[in-house]
Each structure stands twice: as C-alpha cells, then as structure tokens.
N, C-alpha and C positions, 0 to 999 in steps of 0.2 A: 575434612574430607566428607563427599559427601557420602548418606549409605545407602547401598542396593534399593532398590524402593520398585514393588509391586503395584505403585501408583505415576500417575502423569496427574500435574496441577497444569494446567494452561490460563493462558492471562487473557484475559479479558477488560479491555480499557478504552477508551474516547479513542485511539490510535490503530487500534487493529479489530479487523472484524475475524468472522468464523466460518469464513465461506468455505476451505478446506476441510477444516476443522470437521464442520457441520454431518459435510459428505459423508467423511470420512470413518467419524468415531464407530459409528456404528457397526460396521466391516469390520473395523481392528478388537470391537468386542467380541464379538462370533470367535475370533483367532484366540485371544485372550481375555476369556470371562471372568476369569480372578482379576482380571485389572482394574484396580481404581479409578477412577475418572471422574476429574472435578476441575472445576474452573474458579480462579480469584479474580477477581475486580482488583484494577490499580488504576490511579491515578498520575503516580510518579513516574514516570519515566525514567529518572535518574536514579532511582533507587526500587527496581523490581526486588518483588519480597523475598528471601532464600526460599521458600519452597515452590517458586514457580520455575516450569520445566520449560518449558514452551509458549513462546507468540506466536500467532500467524500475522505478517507484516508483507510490506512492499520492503525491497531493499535500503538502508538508509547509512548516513555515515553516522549519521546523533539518530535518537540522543542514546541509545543502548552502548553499552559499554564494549566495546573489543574484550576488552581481559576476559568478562566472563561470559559472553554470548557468541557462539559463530554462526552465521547466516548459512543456510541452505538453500537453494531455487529450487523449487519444483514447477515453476510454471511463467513462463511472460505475461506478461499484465499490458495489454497497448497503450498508447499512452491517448487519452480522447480530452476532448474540450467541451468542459460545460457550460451551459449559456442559459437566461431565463427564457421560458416559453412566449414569451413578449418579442424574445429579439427577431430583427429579418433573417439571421442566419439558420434559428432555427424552423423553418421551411424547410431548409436543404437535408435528405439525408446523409449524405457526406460531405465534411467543409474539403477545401482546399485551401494549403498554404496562401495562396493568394488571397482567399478569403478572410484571413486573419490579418490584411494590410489594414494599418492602422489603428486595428484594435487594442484598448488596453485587455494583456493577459497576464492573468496570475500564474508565474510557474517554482516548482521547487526551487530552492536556490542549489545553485551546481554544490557549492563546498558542503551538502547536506546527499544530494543523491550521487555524489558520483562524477565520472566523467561521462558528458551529455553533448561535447562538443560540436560532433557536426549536426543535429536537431538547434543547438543554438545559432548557428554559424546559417541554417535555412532561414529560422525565425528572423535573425540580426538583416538576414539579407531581403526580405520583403520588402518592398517599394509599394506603397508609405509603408515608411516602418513601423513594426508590430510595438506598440508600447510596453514592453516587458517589465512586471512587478514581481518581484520574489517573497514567497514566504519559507520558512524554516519548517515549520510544521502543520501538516494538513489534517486539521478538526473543523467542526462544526464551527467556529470563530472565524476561521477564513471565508468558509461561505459567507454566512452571515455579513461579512463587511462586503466585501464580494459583490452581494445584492444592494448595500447602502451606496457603493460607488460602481453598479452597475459592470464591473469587471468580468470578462470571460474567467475560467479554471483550466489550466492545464492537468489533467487527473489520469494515475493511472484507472482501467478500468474497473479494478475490482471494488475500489473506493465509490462508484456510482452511485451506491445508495444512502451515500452518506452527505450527498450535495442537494438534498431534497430541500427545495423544490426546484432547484438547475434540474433542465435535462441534459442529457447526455448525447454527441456525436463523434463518430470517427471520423478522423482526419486520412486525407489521401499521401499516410506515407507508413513507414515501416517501424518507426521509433516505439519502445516495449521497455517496461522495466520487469526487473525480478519480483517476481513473487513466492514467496516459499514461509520457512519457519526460522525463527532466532532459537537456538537450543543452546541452554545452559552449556560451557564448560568444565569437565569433559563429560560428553553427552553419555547421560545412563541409558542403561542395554535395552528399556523397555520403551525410549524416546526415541532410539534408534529402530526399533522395530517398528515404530509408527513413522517413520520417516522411509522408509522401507519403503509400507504400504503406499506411501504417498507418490513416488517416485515410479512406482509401479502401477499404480490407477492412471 
C-alpha cells in the first residue's frame, strides 16, 4: 500500500512531454507550497519506477499497464500530419483528405490507440489510396526513418515538437485524440488535486 505522500514525482521519458505539466505546476504551487515537486527520467515503459505519480501522455492502449495506471482526458489533441519542408504539400496551410491520395503515411496502429475506425475507414477510402504504415510507438525513431523513406506522420498535436525537423499541418477533418494524465492506481489525494486543477484550467 502505498503512503500518503506530501509529494507528486512525474515522469519524464522519450514518450511524454510536459506541455500540461509545465502550465500548470506552478498554479498548483501557489495552492500547495508544501508540495514536493519532482520529476524522474524513464526509459522503461514497461516498468515505470514505484515512485512515479504521474505521466502526461496521449491516450494509448500499451505500453502502460491497466492494473496500475488509469488514464484521465483533460484535453483533445487533433490529430495533424507532418511532412518535410521539401514536400509540395507543405505550401498548403491546410491539407485535405484528398491531398493525402497516394501518400505513404505513418499512422498509430489502431490495436495501440484505440478505436479510430471511421478516420481509418476516410483514409482506406482515398482514391489513390493513401499508403498506410503503422507504428506502435511514437519517438524520435519513427521520425527519423520517416525521413529516410520520406514518409508523411500522422501525429497527435501535442507531439509537434517532437518531429523536428517535420513541420506540422492540420488536416480538414475533425478526428482528436485524448490528451490528459496516466495516474498511478489508486490515485493519491494530492495527484488528484492536481488533476483538479487541470480539468478546471
């Protein structure tokens, strides 16, 4: 069991940035200045260290474990497509599905984000069809092949600055994922009160 704790450890790894995080801690000090506040570096995924409280993530099915982590939304994430500054596409400030005819794209694989069905079911249906490649997990390795075989990214937004040197376009449709926090379970009182704050910003 774990014990009351007057502090949050947040993770900090190749997989999740700080973009909530960042806003945010600073507010949640002001409210709770006895509160601890630190961050650990991991590498594992499969095995986050016991004393981390919190990620900020995009929604995923892997590689975080259900038993011990439950997923929060605080926010949609839209889902844009990164491209090199070389490409024709990027000219346009907004692509359209049509524009993505033929293209190879790298997109999450569905049995890792979720159900995606009708965004796949658009893509599937493009004439010429969109050449669809799946990865499992979105790091700095995906770009980087990415750019070796010249591939578009299907990325949520908040991941943008993690595709450098892709830039970044929205696409003319609706399709978003979750964005929010993985909190330990069962989430302690002062994880939940920063979850609070998040929810309410």
């Amino acid at each position: 069991m774990r014990k009351i704790s007057a502090k949050i450890v947040f993770a900090s790894g190749y997989l999740n940035g700080q973009t909530l995080s960042g806003r945010l801690i600073p507010q949640f000090q002001k409210n709770h200045p006895k509160a601890q506040i630190s961050f650990r570096e991991i590498n594992d995924y499969q095995q986050i260290p016991a004393e981390v409280d919190i990620l900020e993530m995009t929604y995923a099915k892997e590689p975080l474990s259900e038993h011990e982590f439950s997923f929060i939304s605080i926010v949609p994430s839209p889902l844009r497509v990164a491209l090199p500054a070389s490409h024709p596409l990027a000219k346009k400030k907004q692509l359209s599905l049509q524009d993505l005819a033929a293209q190879d794209l790298e997109i999450v694989a569905p049995s890792i984000a979720g159900s995606e069905d009708v965004m796949l079911s658009k893509l599937l249906n493009v004439r010429p069809a969109v050449k669809l490649h799946y990865y499992s997990v979105f790091n700095k390795a995906v770009v980087n092949q990415a750019q070796l075989t010249k591939h578009l990214l299907l990325i949520p937004e908040a991941y943008s600055e993690l595709c450098h040197p892709y830039i970044v376009k929205p696409v003319s449709w609706s399709f978003a994922t979750s964005y929010g926090f993985y909190c330990r379970k069962p989430v302690p009182k002062l994880v939940q009160e920063f979850i609070d704050l998040a929810q309410k910003s």
